[in-house]
C-alpha positions in Angstrom: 19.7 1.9 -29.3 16.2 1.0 -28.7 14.2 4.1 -27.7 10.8 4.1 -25.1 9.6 7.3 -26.7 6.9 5.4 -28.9 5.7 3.4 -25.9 4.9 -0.1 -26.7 5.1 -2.7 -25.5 7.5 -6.3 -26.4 6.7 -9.9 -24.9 9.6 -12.1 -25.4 8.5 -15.7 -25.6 5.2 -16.6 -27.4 4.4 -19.3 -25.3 1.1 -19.8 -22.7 2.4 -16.8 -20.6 3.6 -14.4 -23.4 0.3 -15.0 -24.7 -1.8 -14.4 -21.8 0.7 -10.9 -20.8 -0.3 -10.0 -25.3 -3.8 -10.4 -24.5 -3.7 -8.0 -21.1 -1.7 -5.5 -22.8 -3.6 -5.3 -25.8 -7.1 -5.4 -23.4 -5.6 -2.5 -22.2 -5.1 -0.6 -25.4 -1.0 -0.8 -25.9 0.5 -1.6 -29.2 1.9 -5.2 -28.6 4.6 -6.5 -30.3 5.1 -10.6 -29.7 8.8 -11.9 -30.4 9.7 -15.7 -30.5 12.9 -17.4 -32.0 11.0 -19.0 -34.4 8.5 -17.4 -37.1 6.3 -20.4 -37.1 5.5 -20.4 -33.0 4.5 -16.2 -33.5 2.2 -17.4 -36.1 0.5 -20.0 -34.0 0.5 -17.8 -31.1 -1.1 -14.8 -32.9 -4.0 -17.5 -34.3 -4.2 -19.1 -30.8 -4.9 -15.4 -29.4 -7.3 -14.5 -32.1 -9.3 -17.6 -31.1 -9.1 -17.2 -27.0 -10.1 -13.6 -27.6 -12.9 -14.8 -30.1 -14.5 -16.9 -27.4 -13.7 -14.5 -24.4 -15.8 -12.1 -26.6 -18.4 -14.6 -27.4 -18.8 -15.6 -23.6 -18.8 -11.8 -22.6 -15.4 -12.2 -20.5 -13.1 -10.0 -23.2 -11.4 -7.4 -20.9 -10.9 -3.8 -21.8 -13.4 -1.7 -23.2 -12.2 -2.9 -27.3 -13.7 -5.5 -29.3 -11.8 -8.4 -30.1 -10.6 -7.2 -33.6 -9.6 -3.7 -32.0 -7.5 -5.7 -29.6 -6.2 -8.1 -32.0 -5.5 -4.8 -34.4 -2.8 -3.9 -31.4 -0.1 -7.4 -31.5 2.0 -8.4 -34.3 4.7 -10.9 -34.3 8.4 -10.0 -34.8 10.9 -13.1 -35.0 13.7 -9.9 -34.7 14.5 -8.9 -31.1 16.6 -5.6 -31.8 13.6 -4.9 -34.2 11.0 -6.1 -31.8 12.1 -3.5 -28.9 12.3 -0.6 -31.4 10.4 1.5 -29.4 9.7 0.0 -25.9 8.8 1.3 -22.8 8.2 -2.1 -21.5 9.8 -5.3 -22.4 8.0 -8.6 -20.6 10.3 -11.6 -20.4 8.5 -15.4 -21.0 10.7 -17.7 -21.8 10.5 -21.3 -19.6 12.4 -20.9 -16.4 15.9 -21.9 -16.8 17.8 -19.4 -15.1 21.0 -19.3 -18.4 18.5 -18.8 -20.8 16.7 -15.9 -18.9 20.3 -14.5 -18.3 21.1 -14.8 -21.7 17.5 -13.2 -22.7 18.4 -10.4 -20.0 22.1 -9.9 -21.1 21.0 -9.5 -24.9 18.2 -7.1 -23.9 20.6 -4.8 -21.9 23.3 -4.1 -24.5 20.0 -2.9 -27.1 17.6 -0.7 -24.9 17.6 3.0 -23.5 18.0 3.9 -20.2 14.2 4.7 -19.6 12.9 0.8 -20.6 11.3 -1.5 -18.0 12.8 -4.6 -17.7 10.6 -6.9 -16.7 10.4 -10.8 -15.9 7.6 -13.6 -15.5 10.1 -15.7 -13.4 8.1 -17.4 -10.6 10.8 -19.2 -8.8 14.3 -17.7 -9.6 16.0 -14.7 -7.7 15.8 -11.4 -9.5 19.6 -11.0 -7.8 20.8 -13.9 -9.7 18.6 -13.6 -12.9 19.6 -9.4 -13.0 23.2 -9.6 -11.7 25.8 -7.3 -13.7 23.4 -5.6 -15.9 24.0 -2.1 -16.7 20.4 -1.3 -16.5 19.8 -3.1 -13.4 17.9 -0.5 -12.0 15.2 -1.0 -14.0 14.3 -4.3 -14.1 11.6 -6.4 -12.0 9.7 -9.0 -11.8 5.7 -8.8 -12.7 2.7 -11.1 -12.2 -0.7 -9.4 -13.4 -1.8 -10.4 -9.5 -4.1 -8.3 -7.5 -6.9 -8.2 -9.8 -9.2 -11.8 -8.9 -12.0 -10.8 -6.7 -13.0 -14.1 -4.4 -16.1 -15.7 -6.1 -13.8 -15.1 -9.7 -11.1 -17.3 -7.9 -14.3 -19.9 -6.4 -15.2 -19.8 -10.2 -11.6 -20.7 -11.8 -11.3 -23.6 -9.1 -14.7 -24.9 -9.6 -15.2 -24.4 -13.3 -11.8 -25.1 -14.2 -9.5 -26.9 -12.3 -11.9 -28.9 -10.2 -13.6 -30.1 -13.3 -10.1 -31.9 -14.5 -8.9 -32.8 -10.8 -12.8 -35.0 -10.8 -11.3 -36.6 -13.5 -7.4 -37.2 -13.0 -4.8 -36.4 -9.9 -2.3 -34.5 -9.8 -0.1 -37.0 -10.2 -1.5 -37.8 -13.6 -1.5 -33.9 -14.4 2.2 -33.6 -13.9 2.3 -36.6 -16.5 0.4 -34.8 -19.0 2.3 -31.6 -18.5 5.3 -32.4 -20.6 6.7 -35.9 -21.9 6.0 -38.0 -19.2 6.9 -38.0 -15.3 10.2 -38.1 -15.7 10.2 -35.1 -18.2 8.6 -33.4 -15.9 11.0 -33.8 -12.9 13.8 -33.2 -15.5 12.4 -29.6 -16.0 10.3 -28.6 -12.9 12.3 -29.8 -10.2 14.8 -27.1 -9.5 12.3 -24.5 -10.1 10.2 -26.5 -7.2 13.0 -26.5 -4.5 13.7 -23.2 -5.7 10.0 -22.4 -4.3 10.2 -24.9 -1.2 13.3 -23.1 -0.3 11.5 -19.7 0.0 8.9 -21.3 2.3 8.6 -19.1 5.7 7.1 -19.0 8.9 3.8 -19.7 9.0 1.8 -15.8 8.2 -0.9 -14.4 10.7 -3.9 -14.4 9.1 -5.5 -10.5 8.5 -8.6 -9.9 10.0 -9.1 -7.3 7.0 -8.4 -9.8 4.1 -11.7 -12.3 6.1 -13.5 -9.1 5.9 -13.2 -8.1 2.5 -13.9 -11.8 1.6 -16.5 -11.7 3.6 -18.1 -9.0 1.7 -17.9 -10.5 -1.7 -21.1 -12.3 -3.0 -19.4 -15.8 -2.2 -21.8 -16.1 0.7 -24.3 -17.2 -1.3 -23.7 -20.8 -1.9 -24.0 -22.3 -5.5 -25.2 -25.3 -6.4 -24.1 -27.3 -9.7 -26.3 -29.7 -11.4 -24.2 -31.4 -14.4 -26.3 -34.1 -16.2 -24.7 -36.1 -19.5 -25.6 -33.6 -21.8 -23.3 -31.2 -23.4 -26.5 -28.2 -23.9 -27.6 -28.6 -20.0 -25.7 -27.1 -17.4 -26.9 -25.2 -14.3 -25.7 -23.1 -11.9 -28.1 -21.6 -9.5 -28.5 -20.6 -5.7 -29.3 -22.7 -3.5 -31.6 -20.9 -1.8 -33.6 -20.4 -5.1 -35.8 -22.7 -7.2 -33.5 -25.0 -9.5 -34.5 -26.5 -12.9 -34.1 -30.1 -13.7 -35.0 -31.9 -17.1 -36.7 -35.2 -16.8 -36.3 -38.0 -17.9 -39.6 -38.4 -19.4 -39.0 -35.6 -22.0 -41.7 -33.4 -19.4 -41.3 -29.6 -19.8 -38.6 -28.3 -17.0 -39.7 -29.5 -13.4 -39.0 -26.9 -10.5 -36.9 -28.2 -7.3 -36.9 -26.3 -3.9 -34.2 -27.6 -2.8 -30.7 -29.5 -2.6 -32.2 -32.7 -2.2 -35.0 -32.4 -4.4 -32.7 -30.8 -7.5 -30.1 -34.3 -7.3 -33.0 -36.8 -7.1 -34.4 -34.9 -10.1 -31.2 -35.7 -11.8 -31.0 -39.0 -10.7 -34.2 -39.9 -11.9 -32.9 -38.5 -14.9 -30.2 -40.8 -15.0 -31.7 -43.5 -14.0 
């Protein structure tokens, strides 16, 4: 019987997502253990993790107040699952989301752990009464999302930094193709988990005059203009209402721009 007296915690799966819950947990100083099926998937998960954290530390975006190595220090991989929970207080579930393999995940974990464990899944689309029904520890499972915690220029930031850079570039259409072995693949293992989701789909919410507020307040009012030019060392990102830099052309030292206008014909000139 697995005991949550030592308090760590386990991340079943070692995919993207068991990653990303390893690296949150570990930002936050708990002793991490990572469990996969396979030996060889922990081991590529641990190195992908060493290098994400690398970089977040390089770039100044590591969380937690540890260094990468401290945080690193804190996950190990075990391809064991009664070993691997030795010990929990929280168990996070990641496995892709078929609902028989998360039962069978579930059903395992409840005839191992204490009576004080957190059972916890990353399910986004499948009903904690179907994906918890007849466990004996039903009582303490959930379902978790680290949410809450992306202020609204962060979220401007992921959209325009990240996913608006690859929707310039291909649809969505061509995304979903990407995303596993072609379109058809991806029907094959997304669709129920999508009509899952559309099925969920309620009246339409009144919008809080408190959440435009708080938005309101966050330094998003300050419009941002990018100036991308076809070199991978020059990339700007400055208010609009400020001076903005632009290299010419000409090999000149950097010329300043006032303004919207004046910044793009800088880089067109550039360009052309």
């Amino acid at each position: 019987m697995a005991s949550s007296a030592a308090g760590c915690v386990v991340i079943v799966g070692s995919g993207v997502i068991g990653r990303s819950w390893a690296m949150l947990f570990a930002s936050g100083g708990f002793q991490v253990k990572l469990y996969d099926i396979e030996q060889q998937q922990i081991r590529n998960a641990l190195e992908n993790i060493r290098k994400e954290m690398k970089l977040l530390e390089q770039a100044g975006a590591l969380k937690g107040s540890l260094s990468a190595e401290e945080q690193l220090s804190l996950i190990s991989g075990c391809p064991n699952i009664q070993e691997a929970v030795e010990g929990a207080m929280h168990i996070q579930e990641c496995v892709p989301e078929d609902l028989e393999l998360k039962k069978k995940i579930f059903a395992q974990l409840d005839s191992i752990v204490d009576d004080r464990v957190i059972l916890s899944s990353s399910t986004s689309c499948l009903m904690p009464s179907k994906l918890f029904a007849g466990l004996v520890h039903v009582k303490q499972c959930i379902v978790a999302h680290p949410e809450g915690i992306v202020s609204p220029s962060d979220l401007d930031l992921v959209m325009s930094e990240g996913l608006g850079m690859r929707y310039a570039f291909i649809g969505p259409l061509e995304t979903m193709h990407l995303n596993a072995e072609g379109m058809l693949s991806y029907c094959d293992r997304y669709s129920e988990g999508m009509k899952h989701v559309l099925k969920t789909f309620g009246p339409i919410p009144e919008f809080s005059r408190a959440t435009a507020e708080k938005v309101n307040q966050d330094p998003i009012q300050e419009l941002t203009l990018h100036v991308i030019v076809p070199s991978p060392s020059l990339f700007w990102s400055v208010p609009i209402s400020q001076p903005c830099l632009a290299w010419s052309r000409r090999d000149t030292p950097w010329t300043g721009c006032t303004g919207v206008g004046e910044a793009l014909l800088c880089v067109v000139q550039w360009l052309f």
